[in-house]
C-alpha positions in Angstrom: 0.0 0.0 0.0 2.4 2.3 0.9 6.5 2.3 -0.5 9.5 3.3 1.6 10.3 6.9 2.1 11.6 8.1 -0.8 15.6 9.1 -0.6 16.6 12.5 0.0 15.3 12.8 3.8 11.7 14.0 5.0 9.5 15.8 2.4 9.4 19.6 2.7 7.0 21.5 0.0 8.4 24.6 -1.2 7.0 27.6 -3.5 5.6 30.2 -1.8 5.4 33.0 -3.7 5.6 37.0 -3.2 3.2 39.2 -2.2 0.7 36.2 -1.6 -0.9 36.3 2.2 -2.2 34.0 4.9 -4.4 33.9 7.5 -3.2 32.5 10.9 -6.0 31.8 12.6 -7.2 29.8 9.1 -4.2 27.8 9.2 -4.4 26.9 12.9 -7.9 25.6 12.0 -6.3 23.0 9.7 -3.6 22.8 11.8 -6.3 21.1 14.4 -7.7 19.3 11.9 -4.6 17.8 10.7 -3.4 16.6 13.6 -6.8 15.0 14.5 -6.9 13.2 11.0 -3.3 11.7 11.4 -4.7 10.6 14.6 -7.5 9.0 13.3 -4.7 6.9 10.9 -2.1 6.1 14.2 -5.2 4.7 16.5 -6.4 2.5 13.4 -3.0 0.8 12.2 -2.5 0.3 16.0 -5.8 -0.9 17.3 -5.7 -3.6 14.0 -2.0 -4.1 15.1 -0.9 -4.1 11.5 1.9 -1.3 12.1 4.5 -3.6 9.6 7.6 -2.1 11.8 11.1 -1.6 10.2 14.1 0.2 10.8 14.9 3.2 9.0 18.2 3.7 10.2 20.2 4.6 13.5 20.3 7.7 16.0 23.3 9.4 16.7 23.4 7.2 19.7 23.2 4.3 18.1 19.3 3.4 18.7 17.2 2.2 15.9 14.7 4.1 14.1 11.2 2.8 13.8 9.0 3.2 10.7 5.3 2.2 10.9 2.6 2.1 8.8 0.8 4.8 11.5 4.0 6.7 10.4 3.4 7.1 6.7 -0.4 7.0 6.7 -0.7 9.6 9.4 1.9 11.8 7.5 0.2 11.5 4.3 -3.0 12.7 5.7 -1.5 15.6 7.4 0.7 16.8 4.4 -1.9 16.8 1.7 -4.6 18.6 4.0 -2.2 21.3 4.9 -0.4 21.5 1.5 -4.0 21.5 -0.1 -5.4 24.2 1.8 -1.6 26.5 2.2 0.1 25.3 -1.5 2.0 28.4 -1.2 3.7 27.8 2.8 6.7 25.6 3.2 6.2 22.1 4.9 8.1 19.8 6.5 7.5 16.9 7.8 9.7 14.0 9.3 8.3 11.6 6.6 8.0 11.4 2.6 5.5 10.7 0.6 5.6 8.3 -2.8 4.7 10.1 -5.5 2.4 7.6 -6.5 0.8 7.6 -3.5 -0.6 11.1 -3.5 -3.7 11.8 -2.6 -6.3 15.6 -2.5 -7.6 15.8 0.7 -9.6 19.4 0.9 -10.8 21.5 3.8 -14.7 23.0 4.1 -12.5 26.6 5.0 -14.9 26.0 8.5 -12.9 27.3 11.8 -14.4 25.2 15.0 -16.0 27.7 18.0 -13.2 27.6 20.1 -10.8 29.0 17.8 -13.3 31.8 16.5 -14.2 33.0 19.9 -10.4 33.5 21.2 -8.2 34.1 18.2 -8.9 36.7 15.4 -7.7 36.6 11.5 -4.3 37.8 10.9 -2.7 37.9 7.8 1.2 37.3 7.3 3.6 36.8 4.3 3.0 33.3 2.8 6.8 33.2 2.5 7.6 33.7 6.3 5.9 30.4 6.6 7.7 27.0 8.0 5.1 24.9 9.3 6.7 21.6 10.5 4.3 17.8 10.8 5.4 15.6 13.1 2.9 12.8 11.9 3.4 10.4 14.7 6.0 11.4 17.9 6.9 8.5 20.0 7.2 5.8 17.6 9.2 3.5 19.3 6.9 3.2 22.5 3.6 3.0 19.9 5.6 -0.2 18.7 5.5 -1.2 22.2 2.0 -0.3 22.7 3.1 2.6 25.4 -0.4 4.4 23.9 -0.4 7.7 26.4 3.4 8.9 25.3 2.2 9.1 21.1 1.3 12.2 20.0 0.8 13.9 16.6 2.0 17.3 15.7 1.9 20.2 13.8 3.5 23.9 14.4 3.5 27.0 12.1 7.2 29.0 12.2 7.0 32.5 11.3 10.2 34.3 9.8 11.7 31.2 12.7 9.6 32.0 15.5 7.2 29.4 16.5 3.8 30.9 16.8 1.6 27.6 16.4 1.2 24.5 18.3 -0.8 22.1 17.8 -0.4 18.7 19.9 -3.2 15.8 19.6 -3.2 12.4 21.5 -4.6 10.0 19.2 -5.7 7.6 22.1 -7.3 9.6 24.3 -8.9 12.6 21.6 -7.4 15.4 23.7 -6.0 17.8 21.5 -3.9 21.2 23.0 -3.3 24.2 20.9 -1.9 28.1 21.2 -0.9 31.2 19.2 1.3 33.6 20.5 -0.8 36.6 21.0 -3.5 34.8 20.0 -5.3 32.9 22.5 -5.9 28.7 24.1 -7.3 26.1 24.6 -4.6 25.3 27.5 -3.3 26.6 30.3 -0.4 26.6 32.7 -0.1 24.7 36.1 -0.1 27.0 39.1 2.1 24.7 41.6 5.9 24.5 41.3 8.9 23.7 43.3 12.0 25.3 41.6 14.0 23.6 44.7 13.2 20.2 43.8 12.0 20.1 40.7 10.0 17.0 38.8 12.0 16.9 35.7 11.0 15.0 32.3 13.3 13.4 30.4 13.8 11.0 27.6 13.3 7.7 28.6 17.0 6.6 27.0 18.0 9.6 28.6 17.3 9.3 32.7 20.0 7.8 33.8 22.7 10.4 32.2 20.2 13.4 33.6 19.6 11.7 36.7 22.9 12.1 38.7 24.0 16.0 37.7 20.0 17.0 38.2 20.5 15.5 42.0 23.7 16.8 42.6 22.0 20.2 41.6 18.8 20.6 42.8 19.1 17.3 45.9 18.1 14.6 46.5 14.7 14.8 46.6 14.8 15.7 42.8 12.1 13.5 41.1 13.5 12.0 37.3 10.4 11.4 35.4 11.5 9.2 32.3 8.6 9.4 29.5 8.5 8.9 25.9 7.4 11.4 22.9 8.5 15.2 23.0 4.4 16.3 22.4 3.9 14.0 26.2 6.8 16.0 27.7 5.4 19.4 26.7 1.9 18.9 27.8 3.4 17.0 31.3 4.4 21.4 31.9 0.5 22.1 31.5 -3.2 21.8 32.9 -3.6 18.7 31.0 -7.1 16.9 32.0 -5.7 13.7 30.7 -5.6 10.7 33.8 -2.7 9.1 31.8 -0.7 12.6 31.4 1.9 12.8 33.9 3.1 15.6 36.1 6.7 17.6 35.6 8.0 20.8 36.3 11.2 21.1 33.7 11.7 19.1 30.4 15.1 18.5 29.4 16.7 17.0 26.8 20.7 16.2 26.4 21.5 15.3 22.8 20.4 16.6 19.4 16.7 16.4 18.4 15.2 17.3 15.1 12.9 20.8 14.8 9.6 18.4 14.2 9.6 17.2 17.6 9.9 20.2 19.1 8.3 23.3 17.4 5.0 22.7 18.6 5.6 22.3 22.0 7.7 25.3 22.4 4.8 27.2 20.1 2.4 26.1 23.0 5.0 27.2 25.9 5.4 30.3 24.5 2.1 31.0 23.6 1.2 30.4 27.9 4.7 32.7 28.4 6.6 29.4 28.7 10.4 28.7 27.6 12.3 26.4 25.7 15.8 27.2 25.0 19.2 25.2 24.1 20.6 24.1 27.1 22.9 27.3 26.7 19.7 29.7 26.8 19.6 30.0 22.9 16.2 30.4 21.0 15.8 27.8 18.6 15.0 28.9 15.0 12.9 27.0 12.9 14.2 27.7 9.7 17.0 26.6 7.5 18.4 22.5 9.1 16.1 20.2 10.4 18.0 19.7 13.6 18.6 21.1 16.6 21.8 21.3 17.9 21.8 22.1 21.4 19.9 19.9 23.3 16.8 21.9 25.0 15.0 22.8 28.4 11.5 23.8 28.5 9.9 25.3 31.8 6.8 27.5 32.3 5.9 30.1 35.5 9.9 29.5 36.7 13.0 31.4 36.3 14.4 30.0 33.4 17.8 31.7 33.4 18.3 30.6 36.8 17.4 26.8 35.7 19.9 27.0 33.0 22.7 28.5 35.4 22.0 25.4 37.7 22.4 23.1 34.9 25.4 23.9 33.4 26.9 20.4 33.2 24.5 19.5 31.0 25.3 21.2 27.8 28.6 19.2 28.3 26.6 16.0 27.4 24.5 17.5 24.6 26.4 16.4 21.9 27.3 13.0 23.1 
């Protein structure tokens, strides 16, 4: 049904062209609806456990890659609804499509209550554009069935700056969204502990964070070792998911591509969140598909001062 990725990397859509406008609040509408109908394609290939798993190659650690079927059906969904109503904005999305296999997917140009009521139309260069699909986050622990860490994605980028997040858990129908300046449909937690923190990591990851978080915050510092960057994210928020769990800090210590990322740190900015480099960088979302750095993401804290206590950490980042 579906071929291999075709070679070159992830499929990014190009061709915007000058003077031609669009509307934000319009393209966080199918945004939404993007990242509900990939969804729809991840619960189905793994509730008729038919997700034909392969490797598509190795991390820079060393860890396979998994590709699913939820993978490439997901992704074709997202891309051609998004390319289909936005031809002129640039995507990219961790997967490619066959050529063969394209399909028109249109959208009804119908913005859902919630969106209408908080956020109003603003128009911006189609060429400022970068929206990045991350058509199914956490695909190792969906090969494992780990259902609550899988997410799908989608952010919007504008001249680099994320200003769109969209994150959608296929399992349980909760979808979060924000626009800077705009409005949610999210919020922030109220109750922190900057002395010992509850910090999120990769699952791969806690042991390497473990031991300089407790010998900077104590040793009452909780690791909280989860899969999927979307799951990480909304663990910083209000989620009303019974499955979501809990954190004050996200961190991550090695490279981690701009899909996995943009939406959560459109949402965290969006609530007047953060998510740096590990040095305090912004990350751009333009130009590579990688980001260098590692990250931390934290929301209602002092972020500079949480960087200054982890300063061991960059060390590892490119390990």
């Amino acid at each position: 049904m579906l071929s291999e990725p075709a070679a070159g990397g992830p499929e990014t859509s190009h061709g915007s062209a000058p003077g031609v406008t669009v509307d934000l609040r319009e393209l966080l509408a199918v945004s939404v609806l993007a990242a509900v109908r990939g969804g729809e394609e991840v619960k189905r290939v793994r509730e008729g456990n038919v997700l034909n798993a392969k490797a598509k190659g190795k991390t820079r650690e060393g860890a396979e890659e998994q590709l699913t079927t939820g993978d490439l059906l997901s992704n074709r969904r997202m891309f051609y609804l998004l390319k289909g109503a936005f031809p002129a904005v640039q995507i990219n999305s961790e997967e490619r499509v066959d050529t063969a296999d394209q399909e028109t997917v249109s959208w009804d140009h119908s913005i859902p209550e919630d969106i209408k009521q908080k956020i109003q139309p603003k128009e911006v260069p189609a060429e400022s554009v970068t929206v990045w699909i991350d058509p199914l986050d956490a695909t190792q622990e969906y090969t494992e069935d780990l259902r609550q860490y899988v997410t799908t994605m989608v952010c919007v980028a504008v001249n680099g700056k994320p200003v769109i997040g969209v994150i959608h858990k296929p399992f349980s129908s909760y979808t979060a969204w924000a626009m800077v300046d705009g409005g949610s449909n999210v919020k922030a937690r109220s109750s922190y502990n900057e002395k010992t923190p509850r910090i999120i990591v990769s699952r791969s990851h806690a042991g390497k964070v473990e031991q300089v978080a407790r010998q900077t915050f104590g040793n009452k510092t909780v690791i909280i070792p989860a899969g999927g960057a979307g799951y990480k994210v909304l663990a910083l928020l209000d989620v009303p998911e019974k499955n979501q769990e809990e954190a004050d800090v996200y961190i991550h210590v090695t490279y981690i591509k701009k899909w996995d990322i943009c939406a959560g740190n459109a949402v965290l900015r969006a609530l007047g969140g953060h998510m740096t480099t590990l040095t305090g960088e912004e990350i751009s979302y333009t130009g590579s598909d990688g980001n260098e750095g590692g990250l931390i993401a934290s929301i209602n804290m002092n972020h500079k001062a949480l960087i200054e206590k982890l300063p061991d950490l960059e060390k590892t980042s490119h390990k």
